[in-house]
ZAZAGU-458204 format. One line per field, with one value per residue (C-alpha): y, x, z; residue in three letters. Coordinates in steps of 0.25 Angstrom, whole numbers, plus 5000, padded with zeros to 4 digits. Example, Ala and Ser with C-alpha at 12.3 -4.5 7.8 and 13.67 -1.06 7.14 Angstrom:
BEGIN
y 4982 | 4996 $
x 5049 | 5055 $
z 5031 | 5029 $
r ALA | SER $
***
This chain:
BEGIN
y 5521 | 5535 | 5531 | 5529 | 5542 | 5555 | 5563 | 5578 | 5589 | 5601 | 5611 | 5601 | 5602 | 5617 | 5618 | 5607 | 5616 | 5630 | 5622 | 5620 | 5634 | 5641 | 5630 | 5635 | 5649 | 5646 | 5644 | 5653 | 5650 | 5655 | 5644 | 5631 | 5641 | 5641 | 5627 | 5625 | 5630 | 5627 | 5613 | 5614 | 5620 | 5608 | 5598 | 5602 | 5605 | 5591 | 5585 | 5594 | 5582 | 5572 | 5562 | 5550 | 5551 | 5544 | 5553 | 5565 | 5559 | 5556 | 5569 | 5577 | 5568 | 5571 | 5586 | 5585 | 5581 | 5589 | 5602 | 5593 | 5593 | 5609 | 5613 | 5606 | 5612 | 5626 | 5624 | 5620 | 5628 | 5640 | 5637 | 5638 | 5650 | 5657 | 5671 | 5678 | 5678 | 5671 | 5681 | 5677 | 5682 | 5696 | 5706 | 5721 | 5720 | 5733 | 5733 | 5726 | 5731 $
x 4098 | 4102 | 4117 | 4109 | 4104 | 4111 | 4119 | 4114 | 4118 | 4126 | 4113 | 4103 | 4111 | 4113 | 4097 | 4094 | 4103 | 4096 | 4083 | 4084 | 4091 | 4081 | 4070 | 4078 | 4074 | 4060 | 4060 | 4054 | 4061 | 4076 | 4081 | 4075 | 4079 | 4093 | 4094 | 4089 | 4098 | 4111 | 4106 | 4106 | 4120 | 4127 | 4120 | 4125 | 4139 | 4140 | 4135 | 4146 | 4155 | 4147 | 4155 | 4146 | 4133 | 4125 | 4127 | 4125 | 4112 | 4107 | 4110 | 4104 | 4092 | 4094 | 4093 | 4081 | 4073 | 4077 | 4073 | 4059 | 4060 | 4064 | 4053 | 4044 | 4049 | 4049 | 4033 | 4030 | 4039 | 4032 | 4019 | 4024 | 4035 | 4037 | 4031 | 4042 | 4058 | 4070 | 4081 | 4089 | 4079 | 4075 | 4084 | 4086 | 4079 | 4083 | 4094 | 4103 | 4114 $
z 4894 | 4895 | 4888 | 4874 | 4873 | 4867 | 4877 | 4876 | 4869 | 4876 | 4871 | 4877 | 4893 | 4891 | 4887 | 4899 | 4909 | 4904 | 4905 | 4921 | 4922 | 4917 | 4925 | 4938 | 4935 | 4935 | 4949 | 4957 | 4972 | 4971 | 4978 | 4970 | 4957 | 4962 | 4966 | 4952 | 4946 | 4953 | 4951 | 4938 | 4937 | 4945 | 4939 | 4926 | 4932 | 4938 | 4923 | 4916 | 4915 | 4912 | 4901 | 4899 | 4889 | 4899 | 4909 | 4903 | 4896 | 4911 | 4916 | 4906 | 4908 | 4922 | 4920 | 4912 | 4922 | 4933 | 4922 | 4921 | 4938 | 4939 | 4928 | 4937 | 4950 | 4944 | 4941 | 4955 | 4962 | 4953 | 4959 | 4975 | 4972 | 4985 | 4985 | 4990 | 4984 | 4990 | 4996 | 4985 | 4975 | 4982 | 4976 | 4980 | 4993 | 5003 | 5011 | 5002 | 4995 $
r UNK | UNK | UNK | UNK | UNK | UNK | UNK | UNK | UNK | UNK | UNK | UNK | UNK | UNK | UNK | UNK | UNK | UNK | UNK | UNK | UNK | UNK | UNK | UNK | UNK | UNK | UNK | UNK | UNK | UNK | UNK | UNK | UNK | UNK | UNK | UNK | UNK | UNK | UNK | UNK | UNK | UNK | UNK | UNK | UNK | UNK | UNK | UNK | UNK | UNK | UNK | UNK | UNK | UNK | UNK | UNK | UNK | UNK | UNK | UNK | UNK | UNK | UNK | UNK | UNK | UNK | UNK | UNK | UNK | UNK | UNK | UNK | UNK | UNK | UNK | UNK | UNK | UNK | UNK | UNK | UNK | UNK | UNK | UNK | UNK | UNK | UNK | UNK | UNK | UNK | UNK | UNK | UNK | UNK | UNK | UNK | UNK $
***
């Protein structure tokens, strides 16, 4: 049961949530890059005041494997990057002031 096992350290969720920042980055789209990592940022929010060992050990389990999912994502997504940027991403283009 996930009660029995040892609640994780403060280093270990900062090092999980750097670990799916820094996996956001590898995204080459804009859009999923972003999503990833405003996900990533309300999860850990919304788990901020979380009391009960069992609950914490079952949302850092949680968050592991979405980092497994998004490492995943990142390799596939990588392999079918669109050829041109997003809007979001083209920057000093004429015109603009």
């Amino acid at each position: 049961m996930a009660s029995s096992a040892a609640a994780p350290s403060r280093s270990e969720v900062l090092s999980l949530f750097r670990s799916l920042l820094r996996t956001a980055r590898d995204f080459s789209d804009y859009n999923i890059r972003e999503y990833v990592r405003r996900r990533t940022i309300d999860a850990f929010r919304e788990n901020k005041s979380l009391e009960k060992v069992s609950s914490i050990v079952a949302a850092y389990s949680e968050g592991r494997n979405q980092l497994q999912v998004a490492k995943r994502q990142s390799v596939v997504y990588s392999m079918y990057a669109p050829s041109i940027k997003s809007v979001m991403e083209v920057k000093g283009s004429s015109g603009s002031n």
